[in-house]
PAZAPA-4460 file (N, C-alpha, C; in steps of 0.05 Angstrom, whole numbers, plus 32768, in hexadecimal, padded with zeros to 4 digits):
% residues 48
    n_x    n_y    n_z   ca_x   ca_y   ca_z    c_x    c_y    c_z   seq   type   mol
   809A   8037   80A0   808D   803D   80B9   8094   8028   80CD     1      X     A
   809D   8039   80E9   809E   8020   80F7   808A   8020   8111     2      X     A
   8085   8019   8120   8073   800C   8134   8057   800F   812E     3      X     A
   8057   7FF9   8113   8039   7FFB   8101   802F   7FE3   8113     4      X     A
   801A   7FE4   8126   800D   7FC9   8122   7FF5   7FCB   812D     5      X     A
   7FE6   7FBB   8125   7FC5   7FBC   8131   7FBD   7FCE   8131     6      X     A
   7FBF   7FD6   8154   7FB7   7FE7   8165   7FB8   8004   8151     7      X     A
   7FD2   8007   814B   7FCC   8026   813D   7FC6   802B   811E     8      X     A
   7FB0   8013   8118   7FA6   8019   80FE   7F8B   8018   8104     9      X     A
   7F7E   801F   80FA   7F60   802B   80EA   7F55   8028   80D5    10      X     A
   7F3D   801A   80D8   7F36   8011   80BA   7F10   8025   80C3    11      X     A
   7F0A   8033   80AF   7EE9   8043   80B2   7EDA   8035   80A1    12      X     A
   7EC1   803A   80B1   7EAB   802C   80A3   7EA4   802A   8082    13      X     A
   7EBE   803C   8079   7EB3   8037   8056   7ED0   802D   804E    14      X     A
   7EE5   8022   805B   7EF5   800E   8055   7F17   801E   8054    15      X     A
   7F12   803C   805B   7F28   804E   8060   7F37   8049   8071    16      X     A
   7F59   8046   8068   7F64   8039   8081   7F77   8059   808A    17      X     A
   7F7C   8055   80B0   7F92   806A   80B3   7F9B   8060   80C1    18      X     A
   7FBD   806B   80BF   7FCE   805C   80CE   7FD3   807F   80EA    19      X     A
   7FD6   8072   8108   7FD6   8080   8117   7FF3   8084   8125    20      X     A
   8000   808F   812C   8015   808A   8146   8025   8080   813C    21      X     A
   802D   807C   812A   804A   806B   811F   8068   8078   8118    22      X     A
   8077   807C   811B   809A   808C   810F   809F   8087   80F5    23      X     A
   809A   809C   80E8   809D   8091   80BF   80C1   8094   80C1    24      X     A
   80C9   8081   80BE   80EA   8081   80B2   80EB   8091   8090    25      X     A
   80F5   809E   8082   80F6   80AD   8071   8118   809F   8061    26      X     A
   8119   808A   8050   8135   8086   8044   813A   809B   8031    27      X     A
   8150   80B1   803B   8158   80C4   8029   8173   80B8   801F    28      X     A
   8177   80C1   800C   819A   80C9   8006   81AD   80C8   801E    29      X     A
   81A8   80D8   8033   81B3   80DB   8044   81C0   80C0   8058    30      X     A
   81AA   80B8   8056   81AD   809A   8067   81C0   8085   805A    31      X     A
   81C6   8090   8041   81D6   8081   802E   81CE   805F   8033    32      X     A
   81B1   8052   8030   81B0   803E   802E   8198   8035   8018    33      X     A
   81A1   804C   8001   8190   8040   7FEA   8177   8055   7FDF    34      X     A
   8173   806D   7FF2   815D   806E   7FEB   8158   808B   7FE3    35      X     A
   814A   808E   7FD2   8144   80AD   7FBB   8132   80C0   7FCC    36      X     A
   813B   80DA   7FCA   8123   80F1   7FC9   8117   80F5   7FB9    37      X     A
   80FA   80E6   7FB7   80F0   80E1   7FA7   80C5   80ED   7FB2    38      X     A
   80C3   8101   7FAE   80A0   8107   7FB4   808B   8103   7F9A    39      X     A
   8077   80F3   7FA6   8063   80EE   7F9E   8047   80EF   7FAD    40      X     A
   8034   80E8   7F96   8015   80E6   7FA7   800D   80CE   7FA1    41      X     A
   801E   80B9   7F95   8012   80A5   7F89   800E   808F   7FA7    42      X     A
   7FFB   807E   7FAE   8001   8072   7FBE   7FF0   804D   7FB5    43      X     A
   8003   8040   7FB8   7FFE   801E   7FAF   7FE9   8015   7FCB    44      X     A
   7FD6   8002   7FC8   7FC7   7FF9   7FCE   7FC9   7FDA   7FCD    45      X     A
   7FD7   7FCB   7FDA   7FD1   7FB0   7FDA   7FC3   7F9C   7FEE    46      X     A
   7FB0   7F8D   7FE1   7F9A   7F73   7FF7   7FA8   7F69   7FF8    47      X     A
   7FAE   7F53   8010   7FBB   7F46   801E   7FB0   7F26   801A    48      X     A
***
């Protein structure tokens, strides 16, 4: 994702974050710089 910052994130009162307004870059095959078509639902969670 790129133009992630501050302003277009969201955190709700029970600690749910959303990200708003940002351009998701997608590394396919295509781009030939490494990266798999690969779908999932799994999503990582890391505290900072």
């Amino acid at each position: 994702m790129s133009d992630l910052h501050d302003e277009n994130v969201i955190k709700s009162a029970n600690g749910n974050v959303f990200v708003i307004d940002c351009d998701i870059r997608i590394n396919t095959p295509e781009l030939k710089l490494g990266g798999i078509r690969q779908l999932t639902t799994e999503v990582e969670f890391v505290k900072a």
